[in-house]
C-alpha positions in Angstrom: 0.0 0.0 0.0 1.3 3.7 -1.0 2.1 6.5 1.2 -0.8 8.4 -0.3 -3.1 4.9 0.7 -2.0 5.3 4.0 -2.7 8.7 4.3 -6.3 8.4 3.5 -6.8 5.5 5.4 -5.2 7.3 8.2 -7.7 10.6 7.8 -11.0 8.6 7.1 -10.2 6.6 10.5 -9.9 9.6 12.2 -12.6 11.4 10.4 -14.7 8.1 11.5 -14.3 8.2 15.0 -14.3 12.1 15.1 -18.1 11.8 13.4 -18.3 8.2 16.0 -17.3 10.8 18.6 -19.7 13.9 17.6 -22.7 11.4 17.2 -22.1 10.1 20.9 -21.9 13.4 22.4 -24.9 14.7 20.3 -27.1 12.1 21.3 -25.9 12.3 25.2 -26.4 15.9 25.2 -30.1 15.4 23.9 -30.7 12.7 26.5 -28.8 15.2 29.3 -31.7 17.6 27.9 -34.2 15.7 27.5 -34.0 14.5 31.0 -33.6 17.6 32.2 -37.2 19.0 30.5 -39.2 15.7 30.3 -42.3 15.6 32.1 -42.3 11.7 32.2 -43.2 10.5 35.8 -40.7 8.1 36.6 -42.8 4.8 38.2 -39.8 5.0 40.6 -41.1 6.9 43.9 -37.8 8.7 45.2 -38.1 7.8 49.2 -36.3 11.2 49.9 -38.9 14.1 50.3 -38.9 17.1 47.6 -39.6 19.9 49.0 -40.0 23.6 47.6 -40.6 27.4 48.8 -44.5 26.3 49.3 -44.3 23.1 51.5 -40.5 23.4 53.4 -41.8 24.8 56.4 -44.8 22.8 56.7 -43.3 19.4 56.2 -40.3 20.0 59.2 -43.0 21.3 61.2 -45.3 18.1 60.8 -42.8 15.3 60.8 -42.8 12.9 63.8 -39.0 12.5 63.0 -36.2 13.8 65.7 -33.7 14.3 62.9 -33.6 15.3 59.6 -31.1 15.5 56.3 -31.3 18.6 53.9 -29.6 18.5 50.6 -29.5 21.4 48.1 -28.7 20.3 44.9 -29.7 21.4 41.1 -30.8 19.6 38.3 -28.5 20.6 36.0 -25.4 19.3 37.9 -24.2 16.4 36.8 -22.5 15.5 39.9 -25.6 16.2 42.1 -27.1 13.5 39.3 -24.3 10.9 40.1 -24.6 11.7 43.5 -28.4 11.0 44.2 -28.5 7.2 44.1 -26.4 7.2 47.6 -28.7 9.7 48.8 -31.2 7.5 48.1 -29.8 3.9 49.6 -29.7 6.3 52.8 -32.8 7.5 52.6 -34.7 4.1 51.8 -33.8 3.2 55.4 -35.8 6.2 56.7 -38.8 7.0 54.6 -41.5 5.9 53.1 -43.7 2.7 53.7 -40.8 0.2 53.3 -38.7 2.3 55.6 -36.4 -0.4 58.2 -36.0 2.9 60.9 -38.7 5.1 60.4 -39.5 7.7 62.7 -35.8 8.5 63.1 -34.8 10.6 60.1 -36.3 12.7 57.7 -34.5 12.6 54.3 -35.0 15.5 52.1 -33.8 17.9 49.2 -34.5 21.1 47.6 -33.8 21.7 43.7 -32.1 25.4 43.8 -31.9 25.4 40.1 -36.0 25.9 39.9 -36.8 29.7 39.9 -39.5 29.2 43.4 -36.8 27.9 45.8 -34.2 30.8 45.0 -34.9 32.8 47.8 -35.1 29.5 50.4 -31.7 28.5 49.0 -30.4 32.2 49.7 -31.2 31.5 52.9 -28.7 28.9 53.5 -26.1 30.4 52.0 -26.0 28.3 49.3 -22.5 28.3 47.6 -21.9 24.6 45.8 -24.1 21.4 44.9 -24.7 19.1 46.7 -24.4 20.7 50.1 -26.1 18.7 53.3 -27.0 20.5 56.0 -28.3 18.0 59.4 -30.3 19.2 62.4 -33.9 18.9 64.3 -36.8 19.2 61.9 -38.3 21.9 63.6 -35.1 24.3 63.8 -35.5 24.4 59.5 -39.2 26.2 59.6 -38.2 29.5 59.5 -34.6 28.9 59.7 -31.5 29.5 57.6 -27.8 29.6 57.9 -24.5 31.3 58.0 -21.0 30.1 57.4 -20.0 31.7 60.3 -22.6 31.0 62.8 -22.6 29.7 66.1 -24.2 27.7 68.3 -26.5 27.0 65.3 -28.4 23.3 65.7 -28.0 23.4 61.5 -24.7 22.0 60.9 -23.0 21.0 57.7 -22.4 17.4 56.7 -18.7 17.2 56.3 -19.1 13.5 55.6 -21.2 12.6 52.5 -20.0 11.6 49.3 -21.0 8.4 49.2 -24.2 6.5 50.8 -21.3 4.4 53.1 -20.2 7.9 54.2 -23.2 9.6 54.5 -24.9 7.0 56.9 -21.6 6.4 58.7 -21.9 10.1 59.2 -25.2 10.0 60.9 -24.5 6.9 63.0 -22.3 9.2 65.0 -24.5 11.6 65.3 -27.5 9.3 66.5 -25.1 6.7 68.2 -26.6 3.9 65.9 -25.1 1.5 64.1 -27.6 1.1 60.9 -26.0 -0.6 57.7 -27.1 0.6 54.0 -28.2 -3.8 53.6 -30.7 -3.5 57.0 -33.7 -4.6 55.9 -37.3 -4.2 57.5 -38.0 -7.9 58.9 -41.1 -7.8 59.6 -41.6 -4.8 60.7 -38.8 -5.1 62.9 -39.5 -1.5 64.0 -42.1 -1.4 66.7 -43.4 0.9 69.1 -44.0 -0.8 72.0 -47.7 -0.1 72.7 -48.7 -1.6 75.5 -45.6 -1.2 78.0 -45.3 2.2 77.4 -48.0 4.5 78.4 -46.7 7.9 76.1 -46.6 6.2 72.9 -49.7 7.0 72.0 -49.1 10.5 71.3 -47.4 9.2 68.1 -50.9 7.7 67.1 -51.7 11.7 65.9 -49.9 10.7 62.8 -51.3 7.5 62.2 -55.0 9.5 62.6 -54.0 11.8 59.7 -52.8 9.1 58.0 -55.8 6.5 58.4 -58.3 9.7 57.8 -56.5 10.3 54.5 -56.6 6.6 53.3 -59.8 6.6 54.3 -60.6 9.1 51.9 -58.3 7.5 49.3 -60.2 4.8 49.3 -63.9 6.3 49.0 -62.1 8.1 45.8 -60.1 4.7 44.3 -63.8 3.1 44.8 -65.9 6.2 43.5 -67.9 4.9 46.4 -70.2 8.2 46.8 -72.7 7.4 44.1 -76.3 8.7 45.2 -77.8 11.1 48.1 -77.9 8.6 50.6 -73.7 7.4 50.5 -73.1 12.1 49.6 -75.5 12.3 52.9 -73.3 10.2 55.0 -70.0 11.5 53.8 -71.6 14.6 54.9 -71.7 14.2 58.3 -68.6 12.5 58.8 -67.0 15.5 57.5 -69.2 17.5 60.0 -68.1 15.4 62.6 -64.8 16.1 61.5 -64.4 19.7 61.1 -64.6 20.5 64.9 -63.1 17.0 66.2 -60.5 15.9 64.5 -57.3 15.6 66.9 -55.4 17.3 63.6 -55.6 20.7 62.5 -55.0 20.4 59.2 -56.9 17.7 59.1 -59.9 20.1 60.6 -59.2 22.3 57.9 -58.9 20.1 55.0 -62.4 18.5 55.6 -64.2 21.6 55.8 -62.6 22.4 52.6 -64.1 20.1 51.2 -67.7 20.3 52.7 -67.6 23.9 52.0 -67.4 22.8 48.3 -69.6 19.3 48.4 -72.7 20.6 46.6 -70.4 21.5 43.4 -68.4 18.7 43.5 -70.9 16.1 44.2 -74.5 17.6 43.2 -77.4 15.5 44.1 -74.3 13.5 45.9 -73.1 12.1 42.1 -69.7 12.8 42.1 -67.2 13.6 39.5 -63.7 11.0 39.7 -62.4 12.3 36.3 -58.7 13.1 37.3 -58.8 15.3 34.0 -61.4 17.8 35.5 -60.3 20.4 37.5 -63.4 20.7 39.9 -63.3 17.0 41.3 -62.9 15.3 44.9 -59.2 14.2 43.5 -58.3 18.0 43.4 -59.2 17.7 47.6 -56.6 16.3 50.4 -58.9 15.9 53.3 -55.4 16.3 55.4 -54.0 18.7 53.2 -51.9 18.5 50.7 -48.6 17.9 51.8 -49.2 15.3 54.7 -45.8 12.9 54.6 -47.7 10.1 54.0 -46.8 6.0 53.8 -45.9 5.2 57.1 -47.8 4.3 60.5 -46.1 4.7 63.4 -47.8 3.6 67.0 -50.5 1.7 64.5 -47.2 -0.3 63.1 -47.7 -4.3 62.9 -45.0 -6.7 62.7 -46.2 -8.0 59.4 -47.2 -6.0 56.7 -50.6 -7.2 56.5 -51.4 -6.1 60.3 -52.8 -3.3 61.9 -52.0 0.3 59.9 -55.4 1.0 58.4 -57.8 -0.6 60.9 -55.8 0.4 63.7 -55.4 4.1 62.6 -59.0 4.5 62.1 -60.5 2.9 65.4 -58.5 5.6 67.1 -59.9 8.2 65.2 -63.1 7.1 66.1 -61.9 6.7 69.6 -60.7 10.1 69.6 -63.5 11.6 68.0 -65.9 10.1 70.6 -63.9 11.4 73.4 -64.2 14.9 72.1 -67.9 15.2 71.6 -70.2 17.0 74.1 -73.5 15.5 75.3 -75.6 17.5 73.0 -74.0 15.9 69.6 -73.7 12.1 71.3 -76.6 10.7 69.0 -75.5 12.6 65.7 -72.0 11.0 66.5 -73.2 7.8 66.9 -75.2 7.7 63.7 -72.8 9.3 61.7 -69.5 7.0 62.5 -72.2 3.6 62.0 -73.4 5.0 58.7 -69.9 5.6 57.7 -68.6 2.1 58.4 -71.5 1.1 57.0 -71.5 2.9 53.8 -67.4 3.1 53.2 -65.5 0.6 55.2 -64.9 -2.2 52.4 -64.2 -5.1 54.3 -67.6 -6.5 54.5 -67.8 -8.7 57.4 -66.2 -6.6 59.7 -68.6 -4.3 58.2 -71.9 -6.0 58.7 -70.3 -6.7 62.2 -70.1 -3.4 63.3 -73.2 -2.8 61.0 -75.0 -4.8 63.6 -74.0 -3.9 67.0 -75.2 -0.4 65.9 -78.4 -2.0 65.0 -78.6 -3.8 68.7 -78.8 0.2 70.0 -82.5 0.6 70.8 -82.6 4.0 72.6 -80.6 7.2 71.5 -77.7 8.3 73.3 -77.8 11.2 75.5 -74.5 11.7 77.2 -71.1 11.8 75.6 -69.8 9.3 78.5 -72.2 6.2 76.9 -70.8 6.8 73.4 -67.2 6.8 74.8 -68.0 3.6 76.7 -70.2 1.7 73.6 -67.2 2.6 71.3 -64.7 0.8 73.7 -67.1 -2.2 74.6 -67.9 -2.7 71.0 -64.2 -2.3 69.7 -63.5 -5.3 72.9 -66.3 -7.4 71.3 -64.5 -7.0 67.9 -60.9 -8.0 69.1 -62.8 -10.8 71.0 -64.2 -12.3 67.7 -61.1 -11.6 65.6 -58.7 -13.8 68.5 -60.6 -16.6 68.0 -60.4 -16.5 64.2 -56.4 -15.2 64.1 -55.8 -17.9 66.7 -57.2 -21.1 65.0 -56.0 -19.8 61.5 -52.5 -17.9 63.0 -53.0 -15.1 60.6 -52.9 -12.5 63.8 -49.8 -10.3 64.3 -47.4 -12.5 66.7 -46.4 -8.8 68.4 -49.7 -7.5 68.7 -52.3 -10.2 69.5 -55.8 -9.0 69.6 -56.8 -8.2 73.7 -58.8 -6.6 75.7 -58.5 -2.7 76.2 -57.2 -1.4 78.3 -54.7 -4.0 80.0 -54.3 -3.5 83.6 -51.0 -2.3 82.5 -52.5 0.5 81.7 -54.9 0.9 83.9 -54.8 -0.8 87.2 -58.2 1.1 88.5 -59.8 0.3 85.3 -60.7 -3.6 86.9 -62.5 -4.0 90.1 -61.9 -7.7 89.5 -61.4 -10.1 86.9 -61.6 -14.4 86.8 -61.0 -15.6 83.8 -62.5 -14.3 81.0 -65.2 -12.5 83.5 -64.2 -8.9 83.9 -66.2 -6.7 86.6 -64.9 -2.8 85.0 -65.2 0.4 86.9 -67.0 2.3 84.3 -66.2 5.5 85.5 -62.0 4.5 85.7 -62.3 3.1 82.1 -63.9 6.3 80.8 -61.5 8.8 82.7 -58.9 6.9 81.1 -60.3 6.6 77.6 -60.9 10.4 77.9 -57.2 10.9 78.8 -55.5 8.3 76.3 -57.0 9.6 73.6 -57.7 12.9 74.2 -54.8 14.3 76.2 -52.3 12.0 75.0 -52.2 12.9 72.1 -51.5 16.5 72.8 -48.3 15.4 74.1 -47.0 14.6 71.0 -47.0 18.3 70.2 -45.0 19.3 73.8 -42.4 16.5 72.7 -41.8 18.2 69.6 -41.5 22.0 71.3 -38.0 22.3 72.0 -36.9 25.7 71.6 -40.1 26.5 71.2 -41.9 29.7 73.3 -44.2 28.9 76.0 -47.0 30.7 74.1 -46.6 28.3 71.0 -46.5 24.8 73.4 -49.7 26.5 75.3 -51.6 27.4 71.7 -50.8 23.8 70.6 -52.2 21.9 73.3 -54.9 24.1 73.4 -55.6 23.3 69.7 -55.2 19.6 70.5 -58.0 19.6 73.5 -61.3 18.4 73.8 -63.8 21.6 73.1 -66.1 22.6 75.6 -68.1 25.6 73.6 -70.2 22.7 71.3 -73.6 22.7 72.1 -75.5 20.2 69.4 -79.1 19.2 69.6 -80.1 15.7 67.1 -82.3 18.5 65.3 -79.3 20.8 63.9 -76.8 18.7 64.6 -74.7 19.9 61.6 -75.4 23.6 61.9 -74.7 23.7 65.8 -71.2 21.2 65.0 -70.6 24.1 62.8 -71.2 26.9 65.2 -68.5 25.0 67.5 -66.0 24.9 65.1 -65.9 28.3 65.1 -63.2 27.9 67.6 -61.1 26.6 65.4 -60.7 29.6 62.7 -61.8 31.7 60.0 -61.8 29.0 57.7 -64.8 27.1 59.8 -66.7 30.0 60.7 -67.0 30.7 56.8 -68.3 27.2 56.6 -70.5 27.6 59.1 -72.7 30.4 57.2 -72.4 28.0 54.0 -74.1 25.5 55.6 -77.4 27.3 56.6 -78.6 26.9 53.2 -77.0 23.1 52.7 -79.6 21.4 50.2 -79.3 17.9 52.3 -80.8 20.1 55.4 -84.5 20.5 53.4 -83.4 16.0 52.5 -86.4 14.9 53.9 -84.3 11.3 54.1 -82.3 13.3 56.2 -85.1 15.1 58.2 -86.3 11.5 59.2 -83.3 10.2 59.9 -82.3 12.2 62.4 -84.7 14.6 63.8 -86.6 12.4 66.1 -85.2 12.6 69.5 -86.1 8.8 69.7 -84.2 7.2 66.7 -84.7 4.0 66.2 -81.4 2.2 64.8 -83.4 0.2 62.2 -82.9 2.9 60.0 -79.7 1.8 59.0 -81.0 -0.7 57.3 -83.6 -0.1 55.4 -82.0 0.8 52.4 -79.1 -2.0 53.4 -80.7 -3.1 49.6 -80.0 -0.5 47.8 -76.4 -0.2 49.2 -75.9 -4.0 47.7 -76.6 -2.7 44.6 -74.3 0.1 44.6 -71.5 -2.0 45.7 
């Protein structure tokens, strides 16, 4: 071969890999871009927490976690790219539903790079990506940082580079020793109920979160489908609105009931997620409730307990906030709730029937607390037996009777057996204080370095109301005239609801303006609910 062969040969190779070369890099640089601008959902759910300007504060303020990891990053940076799958090993081991130790850290990021989080990223002094910043989540609301601040809670992570680094970091600062391969064996992480009488002040969180999958599933279902299922949807939202242990959860239901007769005229409701005036646009919690994980409701299996345990305390707690005057209208409205929306349907028609076995309306707060708590012992009675002969119970949570003298020694004047003699009055003072003050403790343990006045306002938002004064009559204008107490919001509700169309139902006349209900009425359209289902 000639010189001159050579030489061609030579530049075509080269001009080859040169065009070889340009082709790579044009097509990587449209992927970088389109990766950057796509709108494609990935079906991967990151288990660290996005947050922006709109929700930062609101998130750190509501998380039952002591700790919590901030990373600012931006999309554009290809490091911070490379960077966030050992972000992410950590984080799986903290958040979300399949978290091994949740409750303990709160993994989360902020994308600098979008045009809303500027100023927040100002705020922290911002000067590289990533940058990790670690301290308690309630020091972040509000907060910032300074590279030359002291005695600042809000430190830097020094130590983060990779997930082995990052977690080895924060096992000094928690004293642990968690592993990136620590996996959750059945539900290894359990808070142990019974032994330890504060723990149910984590149970506010498991409320929010049963009283949003609740809702979830009433939307998944489309389960409000005529006037009778919209009129008992109604009043558990009425119930609600002054009751609910949870602020936001308070507000978020009344949110919605202030806009029920649009969304859901005639109670026929609109499900299409591509119409903008829908119960999918609603979060009855609120929008930006950390959701997927119980915490005092957590079973040892993942099967057990979350759900049905998170929602018999919120009827628990309900009940124990209710004044004599609304006793009857509470009753009714948490049986025709179960009845109409709880979807396992034996436990259903169970419950379904011990309301039926009430012949004579409740008068006094105290016998609703005290039929709730016998009724729920009747239920764990039945489901024993069955979980026993079939071993499908939880192993670390078998089904007993409430409360154990554990709890509450005074509760038992004696017991033989399976024959208990209660002290009434004991088991309703402590009924009234497990789930009712209790659960405002979870708010003191969360107020360090927080003023007196904001502890005091909490716990105050947190106790049971004494202003509600409900007759079976108007027992959804007068629940509304109560929650006046609890804002602006409420009282605007309140003046919706004079002119409510279900108020001139007559269905809803008879069912509940005699002051001697019989519970029969439950089901005589049982029929018609068949159908529905």
């Amino acid at each position: 071969m000639s010189l001159i062969h050579l030489f061609f040969f030579f530049v075509g190779l080269v001009s080859f890999e040169a065009a070889a070369s340009a082709t790579s890099f044009s097509h990587g640089s449209r992927s970088i871009l389109r990766d950057i601008g796509s709108n494609v959902i990935s079906d991967h759910k990151d288990n660290a927490v996005e947050l922006n300007a709109t929700n930062f504060d609101s998130v750190f303020q509501d998380t039952p976690a002591k700790y919590a990891v901030l990373e600012f990053f931006a999309h554009w940076c290809p490091a911070c790219r490379n960077y966030k799958p050992h972000y992410e090993k950590v984080a799986r081991l903290f958040n979300g539903p399949e978290a091994v130790h949740p409750g303990t850290v709160l993994m989360t990021r902020v994308d600098c790079a979008d045009k809303m989080n500027v100023k927040l990223c100002d705020k922290f002094s911002i000067k590289r990506y990533p940058m990790l910043f670690w301290g308690p989540p309630r020091k972040f609301v509000g907060g910032s940082w300074e590279p030359k601040q002291e005695k600042s809670e809000i430190i830097v992570v020094e130590e983060w580079r990779t997930a082995d680094l990052l977690l080895s970091w924060i096992n000094k600062q928690l004293g642990s020793s968690y592993g990136l391969e620590d996996q959750k064996l059945g539900n290894g992480h359990l808070l142990p109920n019974i032994s330890d009488h504060e723990q149910i002040s984590q149970a506010v969180y498991d409320i929010e979160e049963a009283t949003e999958e609740a809702f979830d599933i009433i939307l998944s279902l489309k389960a409000i489908k005529s006037s009778e299922t919209g009129a008992s949807f109604i009043r558990f939202l009425q119930l609600l609105v002054p009751h609910h242990p949870s602020r936001r959860c308070r507000k978020g239901s009344a949110e919605i009931l202030m806009n029920f007769d649009d969304l859901c005229p005639a109670g026929e409701c609109s499900y299409d997620s591509g119409v903008n005036n829908t119960l999918r646009n609603f979060h009855v919690c609120g929008k930006d409730l950390p959701r997927g994980s119980y915490m005092f409701c957590r079973g040892s299996k993942n099967e057990t307990r979350g759900f049905s345990c998170g929602l018999w305390i919120l009827m628990h707690s309900l009940s124990v906030r209710i004044e004599d005057g609304e006793s009857q209208f509470a009753f009714t409205t948490i049986c025709d709730f179960i009845n109409n929306f709880f979807m396992c349907d034996e436990c259903r028609r169970h419950f379904h029937d011990m309301c039926l076995s009430v012949k004579t309306p409740f008068k006094k707060a105290r016998d609703v607390v005290l039929w709730l708590w016998s009724t729920h012992n009747k239920v764990n009675e039945r489901l024993k037996k069955d979980e026993e002969s079939l071993g499908t119970g939880d192993p670390k949570f078998p089904k007993m009777i409430w409360p154990p003298k554990q709890l509450c020694t005074s509760c038992y004047l004696s017991s033989t057996g399976k024959n208990i003699d209660w002290d009434h009055d004991e088991v309703y003072k402590f009924l009234k204080m497990y789930y009712g003050q209790k659960l405002v403790s979870s708010y003191k343990k969360k107020s360090d370095g927080v003023s007196k006045e904001e502890v005091v306002a909490a716990a105050e938002e947190m106790a049971v109301p004494t202003n509600a004064l409900v007759v079976p009559v108007g027992a959804a204008l007068a629940i509304a005239l109560a929650s006046c107490a609890f804002g602006a919001l409420a009282c605007y509700w309140r003046t919706q609801q004079k002119n409510r169309k279900h108020h001139h139902n007559p269905h809803y006349l008879r069912r509940y303006s005699s002051n001697y209900l019989v519970m029969n009425t439950f089901s005589n359209n049982e029929s018609e609910r068949e159908k529905e289902r």
